[in-house]
N, C-alpha and C positions, 0 to 999 in steps of 0.2 A: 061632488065635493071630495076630495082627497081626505085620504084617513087624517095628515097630517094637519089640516085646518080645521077639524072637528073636537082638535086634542087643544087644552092650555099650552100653552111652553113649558110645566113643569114636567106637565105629562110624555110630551116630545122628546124632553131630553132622558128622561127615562127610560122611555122606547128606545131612543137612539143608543143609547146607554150598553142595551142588551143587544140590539142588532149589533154593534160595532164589536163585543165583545164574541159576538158570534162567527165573522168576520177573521176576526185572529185565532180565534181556535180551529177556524175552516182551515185557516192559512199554516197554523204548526203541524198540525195531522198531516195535511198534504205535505207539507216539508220532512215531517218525523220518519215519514216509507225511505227518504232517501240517506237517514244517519247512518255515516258511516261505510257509506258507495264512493265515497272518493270524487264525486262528480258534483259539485256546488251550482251549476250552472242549471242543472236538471232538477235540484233542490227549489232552487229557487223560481224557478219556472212553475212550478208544482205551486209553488206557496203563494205567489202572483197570478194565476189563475183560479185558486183556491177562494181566496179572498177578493178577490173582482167580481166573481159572481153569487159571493155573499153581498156584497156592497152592491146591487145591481137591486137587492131586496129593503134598503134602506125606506124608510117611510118620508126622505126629504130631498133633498136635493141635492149633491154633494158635488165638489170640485175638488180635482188632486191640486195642492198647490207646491204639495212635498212627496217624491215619487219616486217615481222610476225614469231613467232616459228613455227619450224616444225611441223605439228600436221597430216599431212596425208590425210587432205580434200582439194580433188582437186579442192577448188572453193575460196584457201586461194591464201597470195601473200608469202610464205614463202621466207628468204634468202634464197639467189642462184637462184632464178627460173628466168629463162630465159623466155622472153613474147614479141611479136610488130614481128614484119618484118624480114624475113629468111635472108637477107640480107643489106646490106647497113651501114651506122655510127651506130659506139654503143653508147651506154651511161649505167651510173649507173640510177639507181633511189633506191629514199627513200621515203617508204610511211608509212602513218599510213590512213585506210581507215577511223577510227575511233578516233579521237584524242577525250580522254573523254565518254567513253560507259556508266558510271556512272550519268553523267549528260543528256545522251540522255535518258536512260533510268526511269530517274525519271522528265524527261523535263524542267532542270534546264540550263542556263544561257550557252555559254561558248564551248558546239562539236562543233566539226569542225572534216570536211576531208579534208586531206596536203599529197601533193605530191611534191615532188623534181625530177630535172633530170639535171646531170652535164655529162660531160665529163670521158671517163674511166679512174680511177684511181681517182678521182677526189674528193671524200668523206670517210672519214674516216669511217672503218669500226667499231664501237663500239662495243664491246661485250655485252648480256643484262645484263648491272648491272648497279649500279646508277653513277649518276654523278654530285658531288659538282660544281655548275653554279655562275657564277655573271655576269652582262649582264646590260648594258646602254646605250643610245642613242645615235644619231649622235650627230655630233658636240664638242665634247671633245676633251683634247689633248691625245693623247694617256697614260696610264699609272693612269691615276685619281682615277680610284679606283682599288683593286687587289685583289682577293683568299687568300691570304695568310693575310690580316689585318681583323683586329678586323671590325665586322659587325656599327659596333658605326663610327670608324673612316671611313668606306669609307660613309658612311650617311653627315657627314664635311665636307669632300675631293669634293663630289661631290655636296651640299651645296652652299661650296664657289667657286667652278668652275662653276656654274648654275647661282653665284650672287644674291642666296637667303637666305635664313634663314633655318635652318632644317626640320623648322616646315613645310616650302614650298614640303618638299622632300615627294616623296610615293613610298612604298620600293613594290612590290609585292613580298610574299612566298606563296607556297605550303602549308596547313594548317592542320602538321603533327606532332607527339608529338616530333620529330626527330629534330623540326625546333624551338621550345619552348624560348632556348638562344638566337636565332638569333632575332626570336621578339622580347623578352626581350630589348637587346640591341639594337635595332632601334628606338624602344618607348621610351627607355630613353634617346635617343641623341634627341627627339623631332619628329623623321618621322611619317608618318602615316604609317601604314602598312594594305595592303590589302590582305585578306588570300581569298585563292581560294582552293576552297575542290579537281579539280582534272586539268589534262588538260594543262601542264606547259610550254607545246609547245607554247602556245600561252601568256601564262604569259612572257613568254621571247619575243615574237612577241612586246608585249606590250610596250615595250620601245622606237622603232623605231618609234614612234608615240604616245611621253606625251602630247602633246595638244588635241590630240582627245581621249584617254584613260587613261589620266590621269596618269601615272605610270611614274616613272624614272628608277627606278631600278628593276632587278629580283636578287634573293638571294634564295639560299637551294639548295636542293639535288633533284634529279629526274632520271627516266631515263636518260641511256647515248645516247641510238639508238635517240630519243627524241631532248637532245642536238643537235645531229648534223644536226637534223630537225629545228630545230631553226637556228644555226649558219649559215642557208643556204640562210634561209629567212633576216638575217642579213645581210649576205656578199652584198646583193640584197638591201638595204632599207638603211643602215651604223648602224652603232653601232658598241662597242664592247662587248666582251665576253669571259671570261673563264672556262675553265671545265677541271678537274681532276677524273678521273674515279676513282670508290673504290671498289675494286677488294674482294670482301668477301671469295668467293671459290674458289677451286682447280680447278673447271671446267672453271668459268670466268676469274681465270689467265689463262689457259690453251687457252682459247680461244682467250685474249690479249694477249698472249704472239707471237699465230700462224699469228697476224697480226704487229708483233712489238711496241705493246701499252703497254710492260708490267712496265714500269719506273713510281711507285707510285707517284713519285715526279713531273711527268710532268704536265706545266698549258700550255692545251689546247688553243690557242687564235682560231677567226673563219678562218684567214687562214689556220691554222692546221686541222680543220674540213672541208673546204669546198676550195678548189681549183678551178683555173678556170671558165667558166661561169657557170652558175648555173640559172635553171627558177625554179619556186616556183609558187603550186596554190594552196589556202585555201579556201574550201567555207563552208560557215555556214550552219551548223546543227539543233544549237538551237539559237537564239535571242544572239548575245553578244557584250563585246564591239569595237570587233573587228569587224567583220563581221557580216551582220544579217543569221535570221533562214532562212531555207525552210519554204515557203506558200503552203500549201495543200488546192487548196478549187475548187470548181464543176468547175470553169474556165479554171483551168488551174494549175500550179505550177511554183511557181518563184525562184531565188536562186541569192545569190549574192556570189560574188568571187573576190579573192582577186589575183592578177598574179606580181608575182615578177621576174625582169629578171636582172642579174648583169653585162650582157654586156651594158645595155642603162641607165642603174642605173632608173629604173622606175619601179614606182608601179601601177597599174590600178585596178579598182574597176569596176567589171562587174558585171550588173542586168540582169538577163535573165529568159523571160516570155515566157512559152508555151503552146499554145492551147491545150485542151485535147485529141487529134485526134493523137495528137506528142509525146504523153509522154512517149510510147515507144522505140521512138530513138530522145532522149536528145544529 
């Protein structure tokens, strides 16, 4: 009998809880040796094998559905690969080992490794190609701001639902010449706007918590696999969110079309991305305002993490120090 059918479901996701969480701390250490080398590629390579074969330790059964392209090295997490336990409950997972290889790379502000793990069927599958986002914190009535209005007007809309001034508002985008109008018009309704050079998984994170990150809004385009990385961590923290995929090639409709996404017109909310419970684990990479970096020093190594779980609607914030004798099994 497999550990995992000997355990409730409450107990499972617990478990899973902490393996996954284990998973992403594998995945930033391995990443954290390469801040600041210049080489993103070698980063992320690190942080892709790091966390594949934490997740090979999983107590269930796991499917990437949100990943990595195919590339042929057995040390990635590509869609589809099957990984964790020959037996017992499955689940999807969505990972990105490296959220931001650009900024580990030049040891700027802002990586992070994010893992997800829902229930089967439970996560939309996105195709790689971008995704039109807007995305705001709890506490709103539903509908306040929308995809489909002038970047100026939901800047107002959520303004005067906030009970502030515009000037109060802080829009995050993506800081991309793609995104130039949207600035434009947030500056002139009065917002501040904060631009982040990469990483938008966590621009979106950003909202779920404007008192400690300052951010109310996310606005632009990004990945769509990305999206639904985010919308997971929402469904877990509240907020809402929408996303309209933008489908540029033959090959990307083809591949929305083989999962039923292919309706240009459709706005994404985070139930549409993310169904049923869903655990979510971020830990930091490099210093940000979300999560701190990994500590490398003759001690030991420390990491903090973030564990988001939507059945208990709670976030926790794990620091975890380990003697250097350990640091091979994190």
């Amino acid at each position: 009998m497999s550990q995992s059918s000997r355990l409730d479901p409450a107990s499972v996701e617990r478990l899973l809880t902490i393996e996954l969480a284990r998973a992403t701390e594998r995945a930033a250490v391995a990443a954290a040796r390469w801040r600041g080398r210049g080489d993103e590629m070698a980063a992320d390579r690190a942080a892709a094998a790091a966390m594949r074969e934490e997740l090979a330790r999983l107590p269930v059964r796991g499917r990437i559905v949100i990943g990595e392209e195919e590339s042929g090295d057995s040390a990635g997490l590509p869609v589809g690969l099957e990984i964790g336990a020959a037996a017992g409950m499955r689940v999807e997972l969505a990972v990105a080992p490296l959220e931001g290889a650009t900024l580990c790379a030049k040891d700027q502000a802002g990586a992070i490794s994010i893992a997800a793990a829902a229930s089967s069927g439970a996560l939309l599958q996105a195709p790689d190609c971008y995704m039109d986002k807007i995305a705001i914190g709890p506490g709103y009535a539903e509908g306040v701001v929308d995809l489909d209005r002038d970047p100026a007007e939901n800047v107002r809309a959520l303004a005067e639902a906030k009970g502030v001034s515009t000037g109060e508002i802080t829009v995050c985008v993506l800081d991309r010449p793609r995104h130039a109008q949207i600035v434009s018009k947030c500056r002139k309704a009065g917002a501040c706007v904060r631009l982040i050079t990469d990483g938008d998984v966590a621009g979106v994170i950003f909202v779920t918590n404007p008192e400690e990150t300052g951010v109310d809004m996310y606005l632009g385009s990004g990945g769509a696999p990305q999206g639904v990385l985010a919308a997971a961590a929402l469904r877990c923290a509240g907020g809402q969110m929408q996303g309209r995929l933008v489908l540029e090639t033959a090959e990307q409709r083809a591949c929305a079309l083989r999962h039923g996404l292919a309706d240009l017109r459709k706005k994404y909310g985070v139930a549409d991305m993310v169904t049923g419970d869903v655990v979510v684990c971020v830990t930091g990479v490099t210093d940000g305002r979300l999560v701190g970096g990994v500590v490398l020093d003759k001690s030991g190594i420390e990491t903090e993490t973030l564990v988001y779980r939507s059945a208990t609607g709670t976030v926790r914030r794990i620091g975890a120090r380990r003697r250097p004798g350990a640091l091979l099994n994190l």
